[in-house]
N, C-alpha and C positions, 0 to 999 in steps of 0.2 A: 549407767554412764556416771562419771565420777563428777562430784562438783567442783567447783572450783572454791580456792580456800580464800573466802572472802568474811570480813567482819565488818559490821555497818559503824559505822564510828558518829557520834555527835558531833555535831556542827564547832561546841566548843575546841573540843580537842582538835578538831582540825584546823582549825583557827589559829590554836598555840603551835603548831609544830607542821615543819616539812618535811616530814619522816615518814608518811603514809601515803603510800601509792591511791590516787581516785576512781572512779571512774562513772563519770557526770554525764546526767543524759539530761541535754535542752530541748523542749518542745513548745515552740510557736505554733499558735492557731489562731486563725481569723475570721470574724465573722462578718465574710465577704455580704454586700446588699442583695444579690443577687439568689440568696438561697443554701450559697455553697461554702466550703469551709477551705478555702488555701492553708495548707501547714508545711513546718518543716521539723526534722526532729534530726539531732546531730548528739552524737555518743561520743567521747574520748577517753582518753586513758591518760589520767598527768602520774607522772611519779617522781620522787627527786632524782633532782641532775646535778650536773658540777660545771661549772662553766670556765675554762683552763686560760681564756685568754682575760679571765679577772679576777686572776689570783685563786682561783678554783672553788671563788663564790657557788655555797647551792645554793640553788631554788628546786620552782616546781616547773616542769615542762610538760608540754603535752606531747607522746612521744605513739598515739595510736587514735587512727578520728576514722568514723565512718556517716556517712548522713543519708538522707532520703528527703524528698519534697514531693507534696502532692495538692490533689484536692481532693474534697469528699463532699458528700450530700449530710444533711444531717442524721441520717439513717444508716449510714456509714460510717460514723465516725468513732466506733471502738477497733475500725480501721486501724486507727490510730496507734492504740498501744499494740498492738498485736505485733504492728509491722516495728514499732519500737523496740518489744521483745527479742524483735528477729533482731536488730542491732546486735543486744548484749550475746545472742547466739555466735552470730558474726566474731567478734570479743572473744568469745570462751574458744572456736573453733582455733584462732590466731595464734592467743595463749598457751594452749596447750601446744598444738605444731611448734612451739616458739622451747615452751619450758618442758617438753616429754625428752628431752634428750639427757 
């Protein structure tokens, strides 16, 4: 299976410039009283845009989001990245269907 052409970039340089497509995975976890862990874990995709009715100002856009919420046991909970994993699957599957043409 082919990878996807991805480069990890420091924090700085992304900092300085809006020139580099992202793709950011958030995960909240909670450590509910009760035993159990509530989370949520949300993926997107920013890359620059051009925004035409402000003079065709770029930024950064978020232009691809997928998420999940659950709970788990604390025995459970490399639940977690797993199902996170399958996010960026999700992403690669899209990508491709998107960019194989």
């Amino acid at each position: 299976m082919n990878e996807l052409p991805v480069t990890i970039l420091e924090d700085e340089t992304l900092r300085d410039s809006d020139q580099f497509p992202i793709l950011h995975l958030h995960v909240n976890i909670m450590n509910a009283s009760l035993g159990a862990y509530p989370f949520t874990a949300v993926l997107k995709f920013y890359q620059p845009v051009k925004l035409p009715l402000n003079n065709d100002v770029q930024t950064m856009g978020s232009t691809w989001h997928d998420s999940f919420i659950g709970v788990v046991t604390p025995d459970l909970i490399d639940y977690i990245a797993a199902k996170s994993a399958g996010l960026a699957g999700n992403f690669k599957i899209d990508y491709q269907s998107v960019n194989s043409r």
